[in-house]
N, CA, C, O and CB atoms as a CASP TS submission, in Angstrom:
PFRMAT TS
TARGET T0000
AUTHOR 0000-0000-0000
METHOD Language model
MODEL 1
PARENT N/A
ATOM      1  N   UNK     1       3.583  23.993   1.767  1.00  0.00           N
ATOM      2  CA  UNK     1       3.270  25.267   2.384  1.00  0.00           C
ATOM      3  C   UNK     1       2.234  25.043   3.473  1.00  0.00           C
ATOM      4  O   UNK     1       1.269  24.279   3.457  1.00  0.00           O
ATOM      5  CB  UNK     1       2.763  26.286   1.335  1.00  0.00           C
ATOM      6  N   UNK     2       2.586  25.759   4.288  1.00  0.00           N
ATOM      7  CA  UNK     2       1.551  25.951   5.848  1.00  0.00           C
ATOM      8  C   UNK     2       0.875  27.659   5.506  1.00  0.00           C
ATOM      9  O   UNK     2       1.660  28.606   5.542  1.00  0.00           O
ATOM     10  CB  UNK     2       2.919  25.958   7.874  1.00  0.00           C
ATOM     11  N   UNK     3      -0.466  27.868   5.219  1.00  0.00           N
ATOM     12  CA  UNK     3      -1.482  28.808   5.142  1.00  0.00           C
ATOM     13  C   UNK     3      -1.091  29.421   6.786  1.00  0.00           C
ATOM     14  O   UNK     3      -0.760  28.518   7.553  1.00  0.00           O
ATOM     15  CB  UNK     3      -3.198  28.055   4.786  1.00  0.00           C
ATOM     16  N   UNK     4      -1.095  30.720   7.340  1.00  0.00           N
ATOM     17  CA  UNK     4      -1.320  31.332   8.450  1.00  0.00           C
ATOM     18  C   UNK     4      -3.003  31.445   8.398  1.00  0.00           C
ATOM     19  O   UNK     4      -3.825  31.188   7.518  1.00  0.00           O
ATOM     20  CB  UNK     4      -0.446  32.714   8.522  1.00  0.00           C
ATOM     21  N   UNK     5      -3.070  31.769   9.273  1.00  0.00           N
ATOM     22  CA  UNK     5      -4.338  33.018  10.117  1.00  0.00           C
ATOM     23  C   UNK     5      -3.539  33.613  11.017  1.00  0.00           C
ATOM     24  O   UNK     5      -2.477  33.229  11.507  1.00  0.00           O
ATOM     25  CB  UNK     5      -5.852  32.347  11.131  1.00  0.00           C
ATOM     26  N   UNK     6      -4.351  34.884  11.231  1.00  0.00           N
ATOM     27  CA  UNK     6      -4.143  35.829  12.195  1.00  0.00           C
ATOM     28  C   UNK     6      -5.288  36.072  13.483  1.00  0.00           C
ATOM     29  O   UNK     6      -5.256  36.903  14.390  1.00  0.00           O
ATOM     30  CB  UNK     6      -3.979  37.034  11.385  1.00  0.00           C
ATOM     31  N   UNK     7      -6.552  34.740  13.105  1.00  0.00           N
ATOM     32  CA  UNK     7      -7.587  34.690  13.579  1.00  0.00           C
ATOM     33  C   UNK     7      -7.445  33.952  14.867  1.00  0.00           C
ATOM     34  O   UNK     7      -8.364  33.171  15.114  1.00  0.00           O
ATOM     35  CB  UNK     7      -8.418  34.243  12.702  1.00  0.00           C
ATOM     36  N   UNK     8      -6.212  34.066  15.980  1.00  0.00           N
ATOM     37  CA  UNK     8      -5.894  33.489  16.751  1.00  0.00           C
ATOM     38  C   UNK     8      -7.240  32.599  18.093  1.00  0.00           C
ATOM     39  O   UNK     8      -7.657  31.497  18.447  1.00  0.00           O
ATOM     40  CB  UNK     8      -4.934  34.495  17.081  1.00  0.00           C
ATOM     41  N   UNK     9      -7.361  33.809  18.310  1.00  0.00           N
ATOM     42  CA  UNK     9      -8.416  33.425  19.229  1.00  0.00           C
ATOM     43  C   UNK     9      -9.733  31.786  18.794  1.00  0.00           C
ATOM     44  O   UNK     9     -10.168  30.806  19.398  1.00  0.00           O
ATOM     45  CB  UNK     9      -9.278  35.066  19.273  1.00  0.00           C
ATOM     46  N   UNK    10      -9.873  32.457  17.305  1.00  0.00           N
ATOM     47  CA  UNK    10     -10.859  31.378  16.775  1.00  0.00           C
ATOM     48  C   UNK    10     -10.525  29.873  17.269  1.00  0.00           C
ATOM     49  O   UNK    10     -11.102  29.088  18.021  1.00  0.00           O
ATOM     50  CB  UNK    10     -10.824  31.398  15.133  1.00  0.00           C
ATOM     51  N   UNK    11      -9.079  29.812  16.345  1.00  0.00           N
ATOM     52  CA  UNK    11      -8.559  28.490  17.126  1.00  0.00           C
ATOM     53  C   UNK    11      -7.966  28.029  18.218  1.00  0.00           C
ATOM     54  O   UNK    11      -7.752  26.876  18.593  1.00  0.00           O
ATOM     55  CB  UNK    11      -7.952  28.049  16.663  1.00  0.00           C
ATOM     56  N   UNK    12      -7.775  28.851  18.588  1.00  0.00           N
ATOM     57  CA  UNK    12      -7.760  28.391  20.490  1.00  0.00           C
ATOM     58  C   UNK    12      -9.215  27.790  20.893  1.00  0.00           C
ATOM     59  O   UNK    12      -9.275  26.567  21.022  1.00  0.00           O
ATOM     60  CB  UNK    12      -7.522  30.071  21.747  1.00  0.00           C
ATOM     61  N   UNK    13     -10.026  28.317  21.036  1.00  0.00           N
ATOM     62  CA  UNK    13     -11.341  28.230  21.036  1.00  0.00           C
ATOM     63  C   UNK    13     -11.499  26.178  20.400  1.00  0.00           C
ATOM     64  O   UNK    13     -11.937  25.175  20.964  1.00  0.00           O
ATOM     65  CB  UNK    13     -12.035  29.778  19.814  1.00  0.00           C
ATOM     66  N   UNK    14     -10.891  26.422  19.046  1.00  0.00           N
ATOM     67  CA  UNK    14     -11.217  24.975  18.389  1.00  0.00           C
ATOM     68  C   UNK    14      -9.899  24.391  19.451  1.00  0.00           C
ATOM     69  O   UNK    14      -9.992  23.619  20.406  1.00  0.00           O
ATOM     70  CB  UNK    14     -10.997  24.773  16.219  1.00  0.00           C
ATOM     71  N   UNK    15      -9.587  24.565  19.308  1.00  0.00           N
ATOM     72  CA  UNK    15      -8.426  23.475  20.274  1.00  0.00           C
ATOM     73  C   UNK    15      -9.059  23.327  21.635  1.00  0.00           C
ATOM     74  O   UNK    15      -9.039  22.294  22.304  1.00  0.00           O
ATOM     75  CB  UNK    15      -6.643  24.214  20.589  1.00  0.00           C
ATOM     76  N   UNK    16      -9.641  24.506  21.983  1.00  0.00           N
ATOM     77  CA  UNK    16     -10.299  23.845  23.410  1.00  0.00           C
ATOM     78  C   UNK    16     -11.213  22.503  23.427  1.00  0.00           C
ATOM     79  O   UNK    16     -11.213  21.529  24.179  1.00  0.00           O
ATOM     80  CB  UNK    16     -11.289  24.949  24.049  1.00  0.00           C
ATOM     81  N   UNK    17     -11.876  22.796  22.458  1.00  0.00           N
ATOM     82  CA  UNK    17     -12.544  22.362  22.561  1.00  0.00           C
ATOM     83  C   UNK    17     -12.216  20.278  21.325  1.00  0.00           C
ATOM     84  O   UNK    17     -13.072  19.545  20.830  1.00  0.00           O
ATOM     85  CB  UNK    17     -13.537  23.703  22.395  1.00  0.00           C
ATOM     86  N   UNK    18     -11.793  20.240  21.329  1.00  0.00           N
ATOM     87  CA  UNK    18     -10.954  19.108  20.650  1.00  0.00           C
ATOM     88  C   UNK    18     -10.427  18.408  21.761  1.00  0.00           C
ATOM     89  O   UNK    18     -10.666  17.247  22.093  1.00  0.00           O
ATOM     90  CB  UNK    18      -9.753  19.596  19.658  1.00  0.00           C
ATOM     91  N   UNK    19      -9.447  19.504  22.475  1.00  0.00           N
ATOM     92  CA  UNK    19      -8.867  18.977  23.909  1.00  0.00           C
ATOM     93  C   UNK    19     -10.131  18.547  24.852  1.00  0.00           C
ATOM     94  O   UNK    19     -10.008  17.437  25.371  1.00  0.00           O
ATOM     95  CB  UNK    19      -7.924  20.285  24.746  1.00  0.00           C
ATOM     96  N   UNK    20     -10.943  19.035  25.053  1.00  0.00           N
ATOM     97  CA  UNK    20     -12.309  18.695  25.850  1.00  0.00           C
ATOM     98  C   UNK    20     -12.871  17.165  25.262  1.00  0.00           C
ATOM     99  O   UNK    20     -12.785  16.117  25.902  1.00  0.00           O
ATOM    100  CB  UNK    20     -13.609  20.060  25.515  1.00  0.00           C
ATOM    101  N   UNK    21     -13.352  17.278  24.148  1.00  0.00           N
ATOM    102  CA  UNK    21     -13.293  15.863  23.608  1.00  0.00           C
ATOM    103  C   UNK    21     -12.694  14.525  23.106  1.00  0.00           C
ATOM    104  O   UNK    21     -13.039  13.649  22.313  1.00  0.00           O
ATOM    105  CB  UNK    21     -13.578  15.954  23.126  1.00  0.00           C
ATOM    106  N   UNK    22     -11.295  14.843  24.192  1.00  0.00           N
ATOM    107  CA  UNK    22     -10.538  13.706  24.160  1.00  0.00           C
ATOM    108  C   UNK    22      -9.752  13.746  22.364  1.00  0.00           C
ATOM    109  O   UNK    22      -8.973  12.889  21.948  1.00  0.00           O
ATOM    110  CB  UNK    22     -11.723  12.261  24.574  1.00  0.00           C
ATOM    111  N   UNK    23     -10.067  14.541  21.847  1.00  0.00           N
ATOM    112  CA  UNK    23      -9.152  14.456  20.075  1.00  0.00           C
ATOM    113  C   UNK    23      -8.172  14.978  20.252  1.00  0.00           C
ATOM    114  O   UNK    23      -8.171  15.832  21.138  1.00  0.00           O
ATOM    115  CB  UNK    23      -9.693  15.230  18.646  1.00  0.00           C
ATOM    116  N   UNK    24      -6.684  14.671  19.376  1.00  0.00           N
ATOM    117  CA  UNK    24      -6.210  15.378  18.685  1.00  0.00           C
ATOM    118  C   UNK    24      -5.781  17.048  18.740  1.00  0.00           C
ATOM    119  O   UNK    24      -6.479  17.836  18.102  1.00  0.00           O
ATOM    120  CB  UNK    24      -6.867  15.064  17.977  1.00  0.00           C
ATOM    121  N   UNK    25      -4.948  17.403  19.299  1.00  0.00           N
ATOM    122  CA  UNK    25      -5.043  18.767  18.471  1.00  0.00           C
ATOM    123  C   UNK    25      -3.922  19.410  17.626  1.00  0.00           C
ATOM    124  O   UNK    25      -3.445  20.527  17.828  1.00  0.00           O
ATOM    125  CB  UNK    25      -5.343  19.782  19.383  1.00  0.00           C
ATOM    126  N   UNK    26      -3.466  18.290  16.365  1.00  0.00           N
ATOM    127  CA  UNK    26      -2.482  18.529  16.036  1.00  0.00           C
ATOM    128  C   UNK    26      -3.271  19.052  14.170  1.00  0.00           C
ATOM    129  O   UNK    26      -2.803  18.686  13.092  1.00  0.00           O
ATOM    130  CB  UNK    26      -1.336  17.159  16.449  1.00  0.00           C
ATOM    131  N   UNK    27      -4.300  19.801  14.336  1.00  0.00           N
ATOM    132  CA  UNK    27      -4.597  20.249  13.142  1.00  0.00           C
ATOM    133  C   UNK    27      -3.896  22.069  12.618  1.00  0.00           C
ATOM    134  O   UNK    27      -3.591  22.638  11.570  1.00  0.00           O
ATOM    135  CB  UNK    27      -6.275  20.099  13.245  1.00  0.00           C
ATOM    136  N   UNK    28      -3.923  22.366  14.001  1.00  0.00           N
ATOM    137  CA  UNK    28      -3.334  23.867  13.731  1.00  0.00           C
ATOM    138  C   UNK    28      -2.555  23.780  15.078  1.00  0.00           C
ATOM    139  O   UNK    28      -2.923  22.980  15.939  1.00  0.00           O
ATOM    140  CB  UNK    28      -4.586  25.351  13.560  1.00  0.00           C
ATOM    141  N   UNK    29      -1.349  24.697  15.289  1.00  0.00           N
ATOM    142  CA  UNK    29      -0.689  25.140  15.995  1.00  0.00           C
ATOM    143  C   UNK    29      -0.690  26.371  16.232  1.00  0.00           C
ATOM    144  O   UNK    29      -0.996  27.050  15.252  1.00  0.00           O
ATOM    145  CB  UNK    29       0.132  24.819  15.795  1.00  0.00           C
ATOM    146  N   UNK    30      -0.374  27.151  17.537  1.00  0.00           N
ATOM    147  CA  UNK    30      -0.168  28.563  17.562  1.00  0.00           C
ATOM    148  C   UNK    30       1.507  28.887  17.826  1.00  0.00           C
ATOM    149  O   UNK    30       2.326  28.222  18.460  1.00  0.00           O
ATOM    150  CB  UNK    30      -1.169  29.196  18.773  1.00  0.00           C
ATOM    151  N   UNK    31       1.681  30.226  17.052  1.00  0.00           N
ATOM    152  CA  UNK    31       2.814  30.380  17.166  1.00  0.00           C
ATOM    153  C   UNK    31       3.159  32.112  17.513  1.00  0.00           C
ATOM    154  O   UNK    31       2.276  32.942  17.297  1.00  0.00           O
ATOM    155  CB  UNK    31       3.355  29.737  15.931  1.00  0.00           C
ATOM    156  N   UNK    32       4.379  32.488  18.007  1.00  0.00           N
ATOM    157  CA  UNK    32       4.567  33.389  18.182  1.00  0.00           C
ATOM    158  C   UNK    32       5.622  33.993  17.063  1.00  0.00           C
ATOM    159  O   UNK    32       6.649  33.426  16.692  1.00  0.00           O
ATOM    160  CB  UNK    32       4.753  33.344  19.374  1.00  0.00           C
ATOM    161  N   UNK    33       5.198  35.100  16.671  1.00  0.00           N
ATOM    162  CA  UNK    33       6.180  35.331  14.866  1.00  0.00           C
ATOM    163  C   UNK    33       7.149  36.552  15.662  1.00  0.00           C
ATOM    164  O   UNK    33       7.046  37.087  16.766  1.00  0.00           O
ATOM    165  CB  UNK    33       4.822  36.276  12.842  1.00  0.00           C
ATOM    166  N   UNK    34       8.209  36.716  14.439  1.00  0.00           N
ATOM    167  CA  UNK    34       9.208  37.883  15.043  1.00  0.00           C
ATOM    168  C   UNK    34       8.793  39.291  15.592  1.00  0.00           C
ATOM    169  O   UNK    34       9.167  40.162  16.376  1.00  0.00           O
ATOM    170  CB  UNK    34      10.123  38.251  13.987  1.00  0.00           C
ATOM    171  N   UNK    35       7.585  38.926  14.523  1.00  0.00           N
ATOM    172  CA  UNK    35       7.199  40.993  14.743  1.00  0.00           C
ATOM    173  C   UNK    35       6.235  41.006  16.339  1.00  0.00           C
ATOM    174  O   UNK    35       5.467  41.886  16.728  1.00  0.00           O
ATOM    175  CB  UNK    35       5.580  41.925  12.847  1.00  0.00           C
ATOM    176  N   UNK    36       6.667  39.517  17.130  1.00  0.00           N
ATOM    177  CA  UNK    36       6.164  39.461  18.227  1.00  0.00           C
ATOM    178  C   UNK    36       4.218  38.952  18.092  1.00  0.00           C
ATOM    179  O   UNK    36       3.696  38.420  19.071  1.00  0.00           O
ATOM    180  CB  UNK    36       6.601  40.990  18.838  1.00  0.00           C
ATOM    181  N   UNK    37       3.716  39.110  17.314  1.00  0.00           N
ATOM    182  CA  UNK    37       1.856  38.496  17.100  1.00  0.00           C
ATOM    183  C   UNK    37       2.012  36.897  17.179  1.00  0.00           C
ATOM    184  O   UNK    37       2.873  36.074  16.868  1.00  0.00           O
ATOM    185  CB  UNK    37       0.943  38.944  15.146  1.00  0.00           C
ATOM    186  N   UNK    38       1.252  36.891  17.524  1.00  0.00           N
ATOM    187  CA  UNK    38       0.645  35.658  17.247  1.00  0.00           C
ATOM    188  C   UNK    38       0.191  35.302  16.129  1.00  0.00           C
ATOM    189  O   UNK    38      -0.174  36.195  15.364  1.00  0.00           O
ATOM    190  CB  UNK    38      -0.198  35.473  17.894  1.00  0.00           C
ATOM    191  N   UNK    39       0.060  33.628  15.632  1.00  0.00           N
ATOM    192  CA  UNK    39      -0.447  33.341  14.192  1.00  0.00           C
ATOM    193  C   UNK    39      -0.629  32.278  14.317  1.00  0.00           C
ATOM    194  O   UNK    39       0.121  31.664  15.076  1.00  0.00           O
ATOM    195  CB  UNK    39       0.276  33.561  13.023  1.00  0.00           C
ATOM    196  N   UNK    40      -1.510  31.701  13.759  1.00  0.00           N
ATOM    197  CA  UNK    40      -2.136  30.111  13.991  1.00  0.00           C
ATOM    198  C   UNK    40      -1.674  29.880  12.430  1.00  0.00           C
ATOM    199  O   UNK    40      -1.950  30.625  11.490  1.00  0.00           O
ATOM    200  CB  UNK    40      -4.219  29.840  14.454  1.00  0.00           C
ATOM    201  N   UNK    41      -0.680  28.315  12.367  1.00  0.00           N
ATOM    202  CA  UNK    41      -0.511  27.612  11.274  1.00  0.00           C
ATOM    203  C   UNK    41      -1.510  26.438  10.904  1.00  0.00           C
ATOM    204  O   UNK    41      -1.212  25.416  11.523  1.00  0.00           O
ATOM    205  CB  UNK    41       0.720  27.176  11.378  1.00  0.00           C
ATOM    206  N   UNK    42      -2.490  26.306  10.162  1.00  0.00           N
ATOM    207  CA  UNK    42      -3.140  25.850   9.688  1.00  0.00           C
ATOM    208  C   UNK    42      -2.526  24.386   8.780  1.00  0.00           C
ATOM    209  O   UNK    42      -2.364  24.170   7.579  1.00  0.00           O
ATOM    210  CB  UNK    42      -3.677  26.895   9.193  1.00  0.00           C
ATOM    211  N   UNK    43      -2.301  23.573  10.009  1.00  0.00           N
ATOM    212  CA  UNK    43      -1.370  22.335   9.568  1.00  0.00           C
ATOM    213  C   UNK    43      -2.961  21.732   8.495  1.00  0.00           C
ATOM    214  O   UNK    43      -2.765  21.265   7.373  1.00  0.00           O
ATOM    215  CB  UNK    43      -0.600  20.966  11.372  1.00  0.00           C
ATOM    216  N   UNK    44      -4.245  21.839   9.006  1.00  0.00           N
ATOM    217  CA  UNK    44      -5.022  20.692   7.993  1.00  0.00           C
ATOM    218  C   UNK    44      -5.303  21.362   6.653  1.00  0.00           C
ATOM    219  O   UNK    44      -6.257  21.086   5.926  1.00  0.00           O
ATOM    220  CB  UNK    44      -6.601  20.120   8.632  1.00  0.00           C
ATOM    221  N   UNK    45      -4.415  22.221   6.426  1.00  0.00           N
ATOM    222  CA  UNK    45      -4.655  23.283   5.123  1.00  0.00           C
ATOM    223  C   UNK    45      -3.383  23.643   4.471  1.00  0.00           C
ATOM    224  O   UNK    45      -3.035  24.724   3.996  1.00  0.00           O
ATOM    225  CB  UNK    45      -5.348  24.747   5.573  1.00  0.00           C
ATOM    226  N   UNK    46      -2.494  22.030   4.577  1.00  0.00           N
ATOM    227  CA  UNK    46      -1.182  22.398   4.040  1.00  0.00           C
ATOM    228  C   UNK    46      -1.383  21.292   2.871  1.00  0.00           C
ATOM    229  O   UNK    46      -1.963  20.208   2.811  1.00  0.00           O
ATOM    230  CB  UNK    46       0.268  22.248   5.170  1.00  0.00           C
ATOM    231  N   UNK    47      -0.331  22.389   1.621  1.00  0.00           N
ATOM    232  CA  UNK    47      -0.192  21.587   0.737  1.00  0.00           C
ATOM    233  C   UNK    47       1.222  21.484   0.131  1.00  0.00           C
ATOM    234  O   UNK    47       2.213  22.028   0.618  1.00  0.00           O
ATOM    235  CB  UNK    47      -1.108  21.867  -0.090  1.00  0.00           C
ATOM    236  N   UNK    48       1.210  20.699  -1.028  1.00  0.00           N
ATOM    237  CA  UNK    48       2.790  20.794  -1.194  1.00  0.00           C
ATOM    238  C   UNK    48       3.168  21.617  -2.078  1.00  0.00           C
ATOM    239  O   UNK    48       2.259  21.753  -2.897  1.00  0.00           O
ATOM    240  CB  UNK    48       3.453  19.626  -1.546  1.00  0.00           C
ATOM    241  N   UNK    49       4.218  22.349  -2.370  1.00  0.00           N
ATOM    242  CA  UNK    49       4.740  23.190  -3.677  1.00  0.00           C
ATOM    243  C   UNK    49       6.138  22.778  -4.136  1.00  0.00           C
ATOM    244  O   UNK    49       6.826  21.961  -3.524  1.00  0.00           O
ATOM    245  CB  UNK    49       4.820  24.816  -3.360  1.00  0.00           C
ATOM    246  N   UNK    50       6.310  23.066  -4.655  1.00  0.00           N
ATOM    247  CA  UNK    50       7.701  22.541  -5.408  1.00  0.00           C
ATOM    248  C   UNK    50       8.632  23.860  -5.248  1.00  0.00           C
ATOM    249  O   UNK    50       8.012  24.843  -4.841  1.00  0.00           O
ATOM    250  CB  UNK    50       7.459  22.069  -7.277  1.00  0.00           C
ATOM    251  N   UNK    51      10.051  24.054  -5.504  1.00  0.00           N
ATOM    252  CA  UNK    51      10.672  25.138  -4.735  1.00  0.00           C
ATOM    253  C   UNK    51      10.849  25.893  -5.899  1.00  0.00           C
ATOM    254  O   UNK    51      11.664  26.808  -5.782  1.00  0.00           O
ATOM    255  CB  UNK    51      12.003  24.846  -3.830  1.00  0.00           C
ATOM    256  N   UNK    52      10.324  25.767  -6.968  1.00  0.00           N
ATOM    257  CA  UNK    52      10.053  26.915  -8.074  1.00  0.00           C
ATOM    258  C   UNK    52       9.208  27.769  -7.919  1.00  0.00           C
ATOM    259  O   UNK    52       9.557  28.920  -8.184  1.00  0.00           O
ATOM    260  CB  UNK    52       9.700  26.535  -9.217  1.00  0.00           C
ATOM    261  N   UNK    53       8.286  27.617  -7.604  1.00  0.00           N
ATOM    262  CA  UNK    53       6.703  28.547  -7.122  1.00  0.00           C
ATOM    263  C   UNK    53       7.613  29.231  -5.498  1.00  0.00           C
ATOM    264  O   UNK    53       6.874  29.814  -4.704  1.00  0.00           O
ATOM    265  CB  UNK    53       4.623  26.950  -6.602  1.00  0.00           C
ATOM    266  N   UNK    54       8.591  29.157  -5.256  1.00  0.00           N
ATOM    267  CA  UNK    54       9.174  29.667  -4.413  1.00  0.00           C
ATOM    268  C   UNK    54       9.892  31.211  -4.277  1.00  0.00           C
ATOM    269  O   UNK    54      11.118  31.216  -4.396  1.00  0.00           O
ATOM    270  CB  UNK    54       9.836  28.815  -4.320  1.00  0.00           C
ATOM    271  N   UNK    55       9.321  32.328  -4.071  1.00  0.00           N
ATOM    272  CA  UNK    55      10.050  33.583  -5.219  1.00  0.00           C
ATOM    273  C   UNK    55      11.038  34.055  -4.164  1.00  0.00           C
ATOM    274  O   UNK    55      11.811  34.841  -4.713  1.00  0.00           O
ATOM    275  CB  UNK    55       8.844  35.150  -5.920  1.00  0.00           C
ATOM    276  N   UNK    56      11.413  33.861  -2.539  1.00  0.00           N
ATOM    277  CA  UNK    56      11.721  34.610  -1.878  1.00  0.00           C
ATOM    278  C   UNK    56      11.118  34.111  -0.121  1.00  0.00           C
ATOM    279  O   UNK    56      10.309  33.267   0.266  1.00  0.00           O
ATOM    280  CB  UNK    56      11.264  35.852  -2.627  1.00  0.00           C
ATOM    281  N   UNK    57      12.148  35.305   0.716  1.00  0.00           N
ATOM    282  CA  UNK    57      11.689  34.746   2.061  1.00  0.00           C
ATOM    283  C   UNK    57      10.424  35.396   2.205  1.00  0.00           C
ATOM    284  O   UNK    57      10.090  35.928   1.147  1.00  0.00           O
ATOM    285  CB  UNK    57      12.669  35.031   3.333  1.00  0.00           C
ATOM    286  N   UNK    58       9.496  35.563   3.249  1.00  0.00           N
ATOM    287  CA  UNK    58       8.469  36.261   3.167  1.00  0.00           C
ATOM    288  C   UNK    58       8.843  37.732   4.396  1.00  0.00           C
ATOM    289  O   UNK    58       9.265  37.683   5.552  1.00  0.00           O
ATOM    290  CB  UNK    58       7.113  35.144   3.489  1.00  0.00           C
ATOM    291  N   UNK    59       8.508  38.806   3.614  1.00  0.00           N
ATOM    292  CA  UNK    59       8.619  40.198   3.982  1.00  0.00           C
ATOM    293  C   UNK    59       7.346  40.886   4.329  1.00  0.00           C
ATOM    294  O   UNK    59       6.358  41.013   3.605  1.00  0.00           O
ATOM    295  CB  UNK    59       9.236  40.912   2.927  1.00  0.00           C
ATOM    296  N   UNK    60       7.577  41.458   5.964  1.00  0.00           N
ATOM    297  CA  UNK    60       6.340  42.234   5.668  1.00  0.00           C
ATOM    298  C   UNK    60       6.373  43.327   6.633  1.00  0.00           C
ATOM    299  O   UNK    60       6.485  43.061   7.829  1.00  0.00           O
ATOM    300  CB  UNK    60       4.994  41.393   5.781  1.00  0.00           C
ATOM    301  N   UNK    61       6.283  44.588   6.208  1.00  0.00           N
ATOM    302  CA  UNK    61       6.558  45.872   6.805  1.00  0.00           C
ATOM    303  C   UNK    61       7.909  45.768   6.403  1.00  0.00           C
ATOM    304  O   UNK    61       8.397  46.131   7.473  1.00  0.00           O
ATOM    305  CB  UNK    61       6.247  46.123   8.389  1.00  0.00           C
ATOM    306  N   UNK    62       8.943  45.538   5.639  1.00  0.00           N
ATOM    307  CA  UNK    62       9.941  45.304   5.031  1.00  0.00           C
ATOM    308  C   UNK    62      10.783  44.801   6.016  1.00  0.00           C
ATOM    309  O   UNK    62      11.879  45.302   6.270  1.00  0.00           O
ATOM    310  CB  UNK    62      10.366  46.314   4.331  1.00  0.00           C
ATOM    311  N   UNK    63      10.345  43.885   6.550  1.00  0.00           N
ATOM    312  CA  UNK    63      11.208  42.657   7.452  1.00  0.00           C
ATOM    313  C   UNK    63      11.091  41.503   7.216  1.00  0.00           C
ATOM    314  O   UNK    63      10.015  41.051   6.826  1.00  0.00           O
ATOM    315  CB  UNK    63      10.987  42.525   8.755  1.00  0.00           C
ATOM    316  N   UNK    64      12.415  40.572   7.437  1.00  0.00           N
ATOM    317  CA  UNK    64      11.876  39.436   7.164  1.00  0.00           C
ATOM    318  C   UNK    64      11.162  38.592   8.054  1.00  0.00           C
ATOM    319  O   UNK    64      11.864  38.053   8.910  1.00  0.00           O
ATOM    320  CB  UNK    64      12.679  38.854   6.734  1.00  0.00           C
ATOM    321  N   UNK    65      10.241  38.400   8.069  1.00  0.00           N
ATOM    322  CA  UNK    65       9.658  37.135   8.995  1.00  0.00           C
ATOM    323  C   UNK    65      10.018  36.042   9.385  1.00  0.00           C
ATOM    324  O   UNK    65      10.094  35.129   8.563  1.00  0.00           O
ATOM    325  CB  UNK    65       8.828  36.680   8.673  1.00  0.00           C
ATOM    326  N   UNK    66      10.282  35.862  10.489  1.00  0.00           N
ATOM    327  CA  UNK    66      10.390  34.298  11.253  1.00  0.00           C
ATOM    328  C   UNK    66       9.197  34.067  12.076  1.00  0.00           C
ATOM    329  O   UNK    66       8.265  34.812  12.380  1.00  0.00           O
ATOM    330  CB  UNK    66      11.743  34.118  12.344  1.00  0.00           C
ATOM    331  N   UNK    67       9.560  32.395  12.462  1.00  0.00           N
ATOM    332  CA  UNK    67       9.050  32.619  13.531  1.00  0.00           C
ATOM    333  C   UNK    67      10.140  31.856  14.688  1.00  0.00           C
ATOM    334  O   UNK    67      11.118  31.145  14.455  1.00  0.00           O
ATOM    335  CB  UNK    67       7.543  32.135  13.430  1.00  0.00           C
ATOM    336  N   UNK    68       9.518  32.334  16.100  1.00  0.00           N
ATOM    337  CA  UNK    68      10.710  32.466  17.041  1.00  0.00           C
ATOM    338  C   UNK    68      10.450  31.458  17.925  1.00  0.00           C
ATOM    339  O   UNK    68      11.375  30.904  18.518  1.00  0.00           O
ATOM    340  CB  UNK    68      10.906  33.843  17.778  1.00  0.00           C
ATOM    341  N   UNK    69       9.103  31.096  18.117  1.00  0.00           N
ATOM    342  CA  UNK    69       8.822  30.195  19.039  1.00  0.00           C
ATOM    343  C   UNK    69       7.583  29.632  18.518  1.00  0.00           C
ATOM    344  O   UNK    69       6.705  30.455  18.256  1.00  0.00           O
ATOM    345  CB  UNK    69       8.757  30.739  20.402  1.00  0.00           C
ATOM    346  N   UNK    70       7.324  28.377  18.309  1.00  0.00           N
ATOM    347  CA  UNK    70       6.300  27.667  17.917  1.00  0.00           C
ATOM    348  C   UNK    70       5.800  26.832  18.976  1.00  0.00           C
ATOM    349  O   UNK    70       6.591  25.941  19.286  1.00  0.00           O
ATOM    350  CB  UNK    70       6.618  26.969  16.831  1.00  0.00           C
ATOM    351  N   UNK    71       4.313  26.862  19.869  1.00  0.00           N
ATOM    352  CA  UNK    71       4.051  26.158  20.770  1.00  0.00           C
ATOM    353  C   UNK    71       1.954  25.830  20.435  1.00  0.00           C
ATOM    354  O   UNK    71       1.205  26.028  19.478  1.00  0.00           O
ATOM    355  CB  UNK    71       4.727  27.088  22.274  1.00  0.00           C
ATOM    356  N   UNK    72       1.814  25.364  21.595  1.00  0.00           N
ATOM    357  CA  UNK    72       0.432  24.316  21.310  1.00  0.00           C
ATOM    358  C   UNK    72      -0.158  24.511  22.736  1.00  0.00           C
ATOM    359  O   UNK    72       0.198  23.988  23.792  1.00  0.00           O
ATOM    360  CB  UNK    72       0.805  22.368  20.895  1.00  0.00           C
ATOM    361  N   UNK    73      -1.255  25.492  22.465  1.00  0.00           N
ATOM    362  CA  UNK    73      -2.036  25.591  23.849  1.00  0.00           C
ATOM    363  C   UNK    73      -2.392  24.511  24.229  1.00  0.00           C
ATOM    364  O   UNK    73      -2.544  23.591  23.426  1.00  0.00           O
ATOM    365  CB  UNK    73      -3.180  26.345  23.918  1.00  0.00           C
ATOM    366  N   UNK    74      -2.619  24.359  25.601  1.00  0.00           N
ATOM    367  CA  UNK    74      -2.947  22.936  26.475  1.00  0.00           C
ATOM    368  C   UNK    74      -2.032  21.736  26.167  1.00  0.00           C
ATOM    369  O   UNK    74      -2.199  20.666  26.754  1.00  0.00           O
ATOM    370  CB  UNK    74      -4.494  22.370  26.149  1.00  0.00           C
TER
END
């Protein structure tokens, strides 16, 4: 599993600044979800689950969620 935030801005901010210091910025990604928002995936805050702990797709406002385009500022 990949944890969201909705705290977009925060990590842009950390990616700037990663990108500024010559690192990496493959700890979180930003992405654009169906219901059109933005959402930062929190790749250094993934863990594994097994597909039993699995109950369903994820719904919210009784839609299902995708996401549509996954990209990486700078």
């Amino acid at each position: 599993m990949i944890p969201l935030s909705w705290r977009v801005e925060k990590y842009k901010r950390i990616m700037e600044k990663r990108q500024e210091a010559n690192k990496p910025c493959d700890i979180v990604h930003v992405a654009r979800l169906d219901n059109g928002k933005e959402s930062v995936f929190l790749i250094q805050d993934m863990f594994p689950v097994t597909k039993e702990y699995i109950l369903g797709e994820y719904i919210l406002g009784n839609s299902i969620l995708r996401v549509t385009m996954l990209w990486q500022i700078l």
